[in-house]
Biopython code that builds the backbone (N, CA, C, O; Angstrom):
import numpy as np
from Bio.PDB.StructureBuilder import StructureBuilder

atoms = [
    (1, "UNK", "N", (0.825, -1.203, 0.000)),
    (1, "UNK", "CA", (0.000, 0.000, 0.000)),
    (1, "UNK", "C", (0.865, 1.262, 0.000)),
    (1, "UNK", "O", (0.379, 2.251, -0.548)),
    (2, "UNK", "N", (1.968, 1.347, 0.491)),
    (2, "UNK", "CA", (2.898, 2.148, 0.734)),
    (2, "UNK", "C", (3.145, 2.926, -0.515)),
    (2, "UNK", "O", (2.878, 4.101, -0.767)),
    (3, "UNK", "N", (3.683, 2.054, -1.201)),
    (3, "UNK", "CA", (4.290, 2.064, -2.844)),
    (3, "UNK", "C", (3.265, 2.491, -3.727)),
    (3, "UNK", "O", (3.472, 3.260, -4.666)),
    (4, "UNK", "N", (1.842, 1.862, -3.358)),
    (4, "UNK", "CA", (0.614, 2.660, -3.979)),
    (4, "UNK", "C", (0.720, 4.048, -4.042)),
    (4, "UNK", "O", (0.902, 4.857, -4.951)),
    (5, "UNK", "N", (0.499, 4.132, -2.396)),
    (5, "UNK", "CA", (0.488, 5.835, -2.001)),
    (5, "UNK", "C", (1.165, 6.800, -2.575)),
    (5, "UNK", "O", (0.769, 7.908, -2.938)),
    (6, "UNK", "N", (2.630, 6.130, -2.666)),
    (6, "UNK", "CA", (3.641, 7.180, -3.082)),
    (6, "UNK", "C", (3.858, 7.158, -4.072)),
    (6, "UNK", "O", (4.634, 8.106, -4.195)),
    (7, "UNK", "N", (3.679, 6.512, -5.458)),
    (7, "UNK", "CA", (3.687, 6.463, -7.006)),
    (7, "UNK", "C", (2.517, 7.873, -6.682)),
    (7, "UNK", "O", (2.868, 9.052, -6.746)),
    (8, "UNK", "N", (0.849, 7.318, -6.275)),
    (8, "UNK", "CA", (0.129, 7.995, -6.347)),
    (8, "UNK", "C", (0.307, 9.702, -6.173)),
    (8, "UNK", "O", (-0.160, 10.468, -7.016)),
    (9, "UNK", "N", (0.929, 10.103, -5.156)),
    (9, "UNK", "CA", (1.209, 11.174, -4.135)),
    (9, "UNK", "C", (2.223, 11.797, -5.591)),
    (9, "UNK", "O", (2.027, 12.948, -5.984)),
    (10, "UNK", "N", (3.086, 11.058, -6.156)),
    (10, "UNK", "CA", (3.921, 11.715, -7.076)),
    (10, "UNK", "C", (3.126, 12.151, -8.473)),
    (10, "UNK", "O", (3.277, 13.136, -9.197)),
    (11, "UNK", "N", (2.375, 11.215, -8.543)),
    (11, "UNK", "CA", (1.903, 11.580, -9.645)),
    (11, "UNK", "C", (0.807, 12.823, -9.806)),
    (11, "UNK", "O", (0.470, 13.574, -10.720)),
    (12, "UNK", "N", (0.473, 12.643, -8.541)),
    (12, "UNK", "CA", (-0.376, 14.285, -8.145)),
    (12, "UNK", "C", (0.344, 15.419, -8.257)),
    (12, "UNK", "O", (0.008, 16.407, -8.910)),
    (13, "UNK", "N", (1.527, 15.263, -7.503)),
    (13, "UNK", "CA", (2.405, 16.389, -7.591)),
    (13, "UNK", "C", (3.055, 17.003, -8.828)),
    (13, "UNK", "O", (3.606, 18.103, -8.858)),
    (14, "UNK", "N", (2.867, 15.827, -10.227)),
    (14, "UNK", "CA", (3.032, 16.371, -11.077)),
    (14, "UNK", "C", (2.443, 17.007, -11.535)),
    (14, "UNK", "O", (2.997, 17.671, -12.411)),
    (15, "UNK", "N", (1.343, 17.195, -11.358)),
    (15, "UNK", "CA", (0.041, 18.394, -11.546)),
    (15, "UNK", "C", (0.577, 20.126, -11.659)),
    (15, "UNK", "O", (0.625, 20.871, -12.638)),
    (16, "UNK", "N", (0.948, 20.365, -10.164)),
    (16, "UNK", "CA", (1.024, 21.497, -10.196)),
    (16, "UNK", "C", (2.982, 22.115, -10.459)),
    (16, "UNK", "O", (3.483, 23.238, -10.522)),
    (17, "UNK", "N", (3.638, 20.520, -10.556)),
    (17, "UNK", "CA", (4.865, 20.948, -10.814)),
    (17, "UNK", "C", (4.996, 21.050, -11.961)),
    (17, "UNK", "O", (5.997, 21.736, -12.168)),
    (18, "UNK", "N", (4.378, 20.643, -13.165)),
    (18, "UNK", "CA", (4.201, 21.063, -14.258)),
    (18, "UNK", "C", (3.878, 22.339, -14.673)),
    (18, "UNK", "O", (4.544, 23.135, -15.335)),
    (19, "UNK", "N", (2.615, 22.446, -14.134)),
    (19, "UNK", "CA", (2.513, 24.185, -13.933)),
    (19, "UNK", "C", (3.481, 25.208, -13.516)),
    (19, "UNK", "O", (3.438, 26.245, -14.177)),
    (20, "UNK", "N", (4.409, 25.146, -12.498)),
    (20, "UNK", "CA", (5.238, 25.789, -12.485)),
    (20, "UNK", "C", (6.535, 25.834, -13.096)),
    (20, "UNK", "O", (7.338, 26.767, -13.070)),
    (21, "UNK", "N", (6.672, 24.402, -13.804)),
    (21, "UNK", "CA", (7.720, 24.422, -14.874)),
    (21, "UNK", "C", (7.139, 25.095, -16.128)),
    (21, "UNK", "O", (8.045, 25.689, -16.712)),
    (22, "UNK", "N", (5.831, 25.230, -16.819)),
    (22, "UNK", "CA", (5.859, 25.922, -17.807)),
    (22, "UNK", "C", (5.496, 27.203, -17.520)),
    (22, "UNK", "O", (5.481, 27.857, -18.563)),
    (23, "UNK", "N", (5.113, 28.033, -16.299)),
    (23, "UNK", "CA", (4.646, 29.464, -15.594)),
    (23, "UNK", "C", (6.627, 29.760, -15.570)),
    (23, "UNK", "O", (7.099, 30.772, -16.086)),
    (24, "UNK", "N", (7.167, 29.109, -15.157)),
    (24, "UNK", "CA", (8.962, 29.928, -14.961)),
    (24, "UNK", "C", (9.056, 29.645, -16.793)),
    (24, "UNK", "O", (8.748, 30.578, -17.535)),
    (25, "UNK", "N", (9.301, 28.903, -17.118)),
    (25, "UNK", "CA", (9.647, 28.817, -18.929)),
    (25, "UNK", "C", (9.311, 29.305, -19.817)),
    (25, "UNK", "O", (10.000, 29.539, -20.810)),
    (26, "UNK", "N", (7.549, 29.712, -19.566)),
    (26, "UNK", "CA", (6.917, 30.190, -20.306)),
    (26, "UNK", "C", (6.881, 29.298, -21.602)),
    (26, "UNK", "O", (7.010, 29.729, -22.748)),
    (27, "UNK", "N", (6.656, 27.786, -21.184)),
    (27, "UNK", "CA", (6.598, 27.191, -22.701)),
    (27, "UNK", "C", (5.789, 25.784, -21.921)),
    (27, "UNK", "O", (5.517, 25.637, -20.729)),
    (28, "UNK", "N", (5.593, 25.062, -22.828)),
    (28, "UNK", "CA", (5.025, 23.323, -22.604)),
    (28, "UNK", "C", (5.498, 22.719, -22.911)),
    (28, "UNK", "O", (5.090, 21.571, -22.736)),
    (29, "UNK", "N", (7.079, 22.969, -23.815)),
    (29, "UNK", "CA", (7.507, 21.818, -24.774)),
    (29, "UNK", "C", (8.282, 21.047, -23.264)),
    (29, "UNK", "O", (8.823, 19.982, -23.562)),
    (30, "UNK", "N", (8.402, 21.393, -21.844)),
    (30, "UNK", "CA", (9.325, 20.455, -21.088)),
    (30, "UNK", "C", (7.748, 20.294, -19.847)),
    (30, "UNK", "O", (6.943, 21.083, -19.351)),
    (31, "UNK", "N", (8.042, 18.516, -19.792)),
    (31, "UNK", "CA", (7.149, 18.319, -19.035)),
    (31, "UNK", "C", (7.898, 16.904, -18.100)),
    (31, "UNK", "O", (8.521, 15.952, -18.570)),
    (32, "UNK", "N", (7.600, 17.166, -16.813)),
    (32, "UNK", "CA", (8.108, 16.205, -15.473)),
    (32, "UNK", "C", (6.775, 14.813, -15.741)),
    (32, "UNK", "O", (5.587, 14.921, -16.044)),
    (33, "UNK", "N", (7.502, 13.760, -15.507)),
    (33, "UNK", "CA", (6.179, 12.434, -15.392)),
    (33, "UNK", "C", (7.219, 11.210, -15.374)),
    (33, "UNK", "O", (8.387, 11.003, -15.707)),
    (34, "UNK", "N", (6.191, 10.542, -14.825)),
    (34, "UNK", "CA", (6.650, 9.368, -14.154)),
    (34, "UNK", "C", (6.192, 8.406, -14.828)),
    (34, "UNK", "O", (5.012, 8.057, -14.843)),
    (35, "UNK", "N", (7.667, 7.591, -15.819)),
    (35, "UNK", "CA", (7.026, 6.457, -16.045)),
    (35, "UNK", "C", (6.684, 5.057, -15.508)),
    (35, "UNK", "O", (7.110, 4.515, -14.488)),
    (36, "UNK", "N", (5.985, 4.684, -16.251)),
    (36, "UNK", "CA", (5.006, 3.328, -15.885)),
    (36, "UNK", "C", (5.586, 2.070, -14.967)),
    (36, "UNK", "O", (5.214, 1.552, -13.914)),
    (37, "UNK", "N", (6.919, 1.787, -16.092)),
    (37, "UNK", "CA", (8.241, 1.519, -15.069)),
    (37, "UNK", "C", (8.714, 1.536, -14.191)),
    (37, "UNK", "O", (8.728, 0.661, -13.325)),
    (38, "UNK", "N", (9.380, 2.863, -14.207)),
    (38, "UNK", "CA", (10.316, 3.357, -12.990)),
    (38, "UNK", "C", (8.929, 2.995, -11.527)),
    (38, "UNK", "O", (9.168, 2.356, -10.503)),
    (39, "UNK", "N", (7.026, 3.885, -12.045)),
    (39, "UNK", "CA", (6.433, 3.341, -11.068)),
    (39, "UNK", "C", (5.948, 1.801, -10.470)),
    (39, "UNK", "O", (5.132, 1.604, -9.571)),
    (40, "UNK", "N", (6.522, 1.032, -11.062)),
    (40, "UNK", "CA", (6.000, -0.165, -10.954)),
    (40, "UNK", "C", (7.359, -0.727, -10.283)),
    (40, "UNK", "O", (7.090, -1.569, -9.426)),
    (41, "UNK", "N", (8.635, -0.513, -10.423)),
    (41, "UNK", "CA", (9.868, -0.796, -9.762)),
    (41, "UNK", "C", (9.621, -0.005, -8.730)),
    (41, "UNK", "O", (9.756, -0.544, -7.631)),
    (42, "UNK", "N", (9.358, 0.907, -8.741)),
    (42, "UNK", "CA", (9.369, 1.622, -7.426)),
    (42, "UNK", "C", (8.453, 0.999, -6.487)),
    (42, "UNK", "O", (8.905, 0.761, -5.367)),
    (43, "UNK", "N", (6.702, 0.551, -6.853)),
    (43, "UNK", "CA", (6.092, -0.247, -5.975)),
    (43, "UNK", "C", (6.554, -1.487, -5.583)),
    (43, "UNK", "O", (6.065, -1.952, -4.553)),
    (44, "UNK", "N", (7.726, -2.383, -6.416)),
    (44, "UNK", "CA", (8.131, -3.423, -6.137)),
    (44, "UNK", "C", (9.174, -3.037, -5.235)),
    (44, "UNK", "O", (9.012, -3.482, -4.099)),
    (45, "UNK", "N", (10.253, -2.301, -5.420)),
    (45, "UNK", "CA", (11.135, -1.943, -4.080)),
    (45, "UNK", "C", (10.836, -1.369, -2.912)),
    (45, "UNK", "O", (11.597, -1.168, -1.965)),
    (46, "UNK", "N", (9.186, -0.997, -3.057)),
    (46, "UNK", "CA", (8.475, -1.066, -1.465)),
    (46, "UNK", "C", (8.089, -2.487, -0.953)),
    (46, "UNK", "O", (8.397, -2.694, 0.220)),
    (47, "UNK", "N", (7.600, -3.291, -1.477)),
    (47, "UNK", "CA", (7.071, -4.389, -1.415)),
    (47, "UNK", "C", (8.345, -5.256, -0.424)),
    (47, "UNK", "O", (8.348, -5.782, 0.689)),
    (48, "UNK", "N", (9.297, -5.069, -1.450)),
    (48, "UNK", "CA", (10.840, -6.005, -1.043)),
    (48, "UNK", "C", (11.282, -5.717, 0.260)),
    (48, "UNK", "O", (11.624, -6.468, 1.173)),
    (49, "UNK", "N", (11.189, -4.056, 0.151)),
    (49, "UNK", "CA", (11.589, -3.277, 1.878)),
    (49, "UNK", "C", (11.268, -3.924, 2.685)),
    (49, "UNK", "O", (11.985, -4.787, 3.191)),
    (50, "UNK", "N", (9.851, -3.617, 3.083)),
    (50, "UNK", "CA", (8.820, -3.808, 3.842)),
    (50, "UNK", "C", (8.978, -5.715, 4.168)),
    (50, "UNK", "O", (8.928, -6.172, 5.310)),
    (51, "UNK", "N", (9.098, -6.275, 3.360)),
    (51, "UNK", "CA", (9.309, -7.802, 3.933)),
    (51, "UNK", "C", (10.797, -7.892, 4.443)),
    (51, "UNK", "O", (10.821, -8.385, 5.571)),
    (52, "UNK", "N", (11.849, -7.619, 4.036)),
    (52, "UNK", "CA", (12.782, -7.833, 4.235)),
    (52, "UNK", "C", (12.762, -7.027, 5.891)),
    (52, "UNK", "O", (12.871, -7.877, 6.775)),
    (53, "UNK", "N", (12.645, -5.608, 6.421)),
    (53, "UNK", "CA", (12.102, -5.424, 7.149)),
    (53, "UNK", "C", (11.857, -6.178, 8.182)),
    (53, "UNK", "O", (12.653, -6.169, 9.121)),
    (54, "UNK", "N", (10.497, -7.125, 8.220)),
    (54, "UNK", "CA", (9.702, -7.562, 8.739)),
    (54, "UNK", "C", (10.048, -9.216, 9.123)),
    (54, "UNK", "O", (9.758, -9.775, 10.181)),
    (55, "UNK", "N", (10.643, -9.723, 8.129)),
    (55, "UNK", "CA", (11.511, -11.471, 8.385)),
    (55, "UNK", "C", (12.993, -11.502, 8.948)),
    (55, "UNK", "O", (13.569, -12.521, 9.331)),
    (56, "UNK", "N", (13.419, -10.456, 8.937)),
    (56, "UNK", "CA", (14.478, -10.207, 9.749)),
    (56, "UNK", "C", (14.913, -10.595, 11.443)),
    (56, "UNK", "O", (15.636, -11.424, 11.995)),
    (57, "UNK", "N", (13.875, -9.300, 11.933)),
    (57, "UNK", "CA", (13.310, -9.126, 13.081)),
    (57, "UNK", "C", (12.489, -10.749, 13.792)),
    (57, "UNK", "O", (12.756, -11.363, 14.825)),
    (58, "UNK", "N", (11.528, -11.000, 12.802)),
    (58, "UNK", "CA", (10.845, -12.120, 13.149)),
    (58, "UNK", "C", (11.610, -12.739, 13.417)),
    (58, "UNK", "O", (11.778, -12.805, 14.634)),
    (59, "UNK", "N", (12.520, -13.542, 12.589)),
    (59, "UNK", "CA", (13.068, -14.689, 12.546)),
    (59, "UNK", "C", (14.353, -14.864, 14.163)),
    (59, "UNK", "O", (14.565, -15.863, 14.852)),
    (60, "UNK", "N", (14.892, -13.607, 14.262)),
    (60, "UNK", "CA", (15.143, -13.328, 15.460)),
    (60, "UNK", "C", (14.248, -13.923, 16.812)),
    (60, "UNK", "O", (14.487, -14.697, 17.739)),
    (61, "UNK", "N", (13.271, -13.233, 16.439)),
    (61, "UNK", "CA", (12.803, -13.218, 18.162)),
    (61, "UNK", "C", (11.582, -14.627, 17.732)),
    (61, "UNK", "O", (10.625, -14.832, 18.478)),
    (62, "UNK", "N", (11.821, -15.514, 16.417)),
    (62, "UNK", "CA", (11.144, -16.821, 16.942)),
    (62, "UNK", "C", (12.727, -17.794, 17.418)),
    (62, "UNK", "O", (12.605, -18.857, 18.026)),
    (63, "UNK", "N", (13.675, -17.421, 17.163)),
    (63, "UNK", "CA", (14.767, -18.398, 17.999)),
    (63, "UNK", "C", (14.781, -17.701, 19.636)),
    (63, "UNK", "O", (15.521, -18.409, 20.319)),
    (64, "UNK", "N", (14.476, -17.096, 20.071)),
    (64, "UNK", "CA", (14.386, -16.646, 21.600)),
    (64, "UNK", "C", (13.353, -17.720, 21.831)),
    (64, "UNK", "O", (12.486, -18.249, 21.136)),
    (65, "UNK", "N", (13.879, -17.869, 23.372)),
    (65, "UNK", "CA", (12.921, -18.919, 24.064)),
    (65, "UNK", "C", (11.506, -17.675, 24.685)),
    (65, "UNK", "O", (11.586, -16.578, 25.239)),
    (66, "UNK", "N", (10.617, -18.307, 24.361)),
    (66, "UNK", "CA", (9.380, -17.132, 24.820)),
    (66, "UNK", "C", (9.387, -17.172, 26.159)),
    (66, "UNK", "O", (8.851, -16.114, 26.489)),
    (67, "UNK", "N", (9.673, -17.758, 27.111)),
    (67, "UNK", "CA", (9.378, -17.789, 28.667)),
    (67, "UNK", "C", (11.079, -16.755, 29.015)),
    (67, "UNK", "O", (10.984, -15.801, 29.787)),
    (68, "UNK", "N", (12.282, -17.035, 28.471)),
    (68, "UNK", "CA", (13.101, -16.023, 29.035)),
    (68, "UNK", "C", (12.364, -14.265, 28.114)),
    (68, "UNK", "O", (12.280, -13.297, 28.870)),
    (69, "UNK", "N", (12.085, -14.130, 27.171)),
    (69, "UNK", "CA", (11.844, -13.182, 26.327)),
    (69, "UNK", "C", (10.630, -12.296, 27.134)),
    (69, "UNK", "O", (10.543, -11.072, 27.032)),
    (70, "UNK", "N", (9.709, -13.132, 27.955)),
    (70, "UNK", "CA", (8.668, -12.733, 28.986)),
    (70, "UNK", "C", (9.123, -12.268, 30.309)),
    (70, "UNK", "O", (8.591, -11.408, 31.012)),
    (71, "UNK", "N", (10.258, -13.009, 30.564)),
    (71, "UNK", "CA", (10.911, -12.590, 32.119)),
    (71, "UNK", "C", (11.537, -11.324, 32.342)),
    (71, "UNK", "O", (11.468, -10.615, 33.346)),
    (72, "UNK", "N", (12.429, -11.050, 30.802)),
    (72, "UNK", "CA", (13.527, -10.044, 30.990)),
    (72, "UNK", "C", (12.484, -8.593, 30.553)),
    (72, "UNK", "O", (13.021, -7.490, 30.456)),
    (73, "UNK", "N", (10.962, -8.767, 30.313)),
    (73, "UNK", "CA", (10.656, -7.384, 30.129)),
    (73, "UNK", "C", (9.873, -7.203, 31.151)),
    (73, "UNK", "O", (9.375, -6.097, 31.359)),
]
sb = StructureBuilder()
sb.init_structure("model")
sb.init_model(0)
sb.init_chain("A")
sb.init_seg("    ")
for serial, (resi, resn, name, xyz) in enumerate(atoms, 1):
    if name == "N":
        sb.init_residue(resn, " ", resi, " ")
    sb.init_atom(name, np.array(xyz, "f"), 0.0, 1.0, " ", f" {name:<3s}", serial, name[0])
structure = sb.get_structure()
């Protein structure tokens, strides 16, 4: 969802950063956008984060014995 958001969030922002690239230029021929690609790698290198992240940590604290892991907090 992350990677959703933020493709999304960018692609909004190209809205009005466009506008201010052709309001300073005074032209349309240069325009900012995000391709299809780069957004779809980009949702996949959230995806990858976010697990890698998350099995790390886990895998840690399932080799702790749960009864010392309960005592020491």
């Amino acid at each position: 969802c992350s990677g959703l958001i933020g493709v999304g969030t960018a692609c909004l922002l190209l809205i009005p950063g466009n506008a201010i690239i052709h309001a300073l230029l005074g032209t349309t021929d240069v325009n900012a956008y995000l391709p299809v690609s780069s957004a779809l790698i980009l949702i996949v290198l959230s995806v990858v984060l976010t697990l890698i992240g998350g099995v790390f940590p886990s895998r840690a604290a399932a080799k702790q014995d749960p009864v010392t892991s309960l005592r020491s907090e």
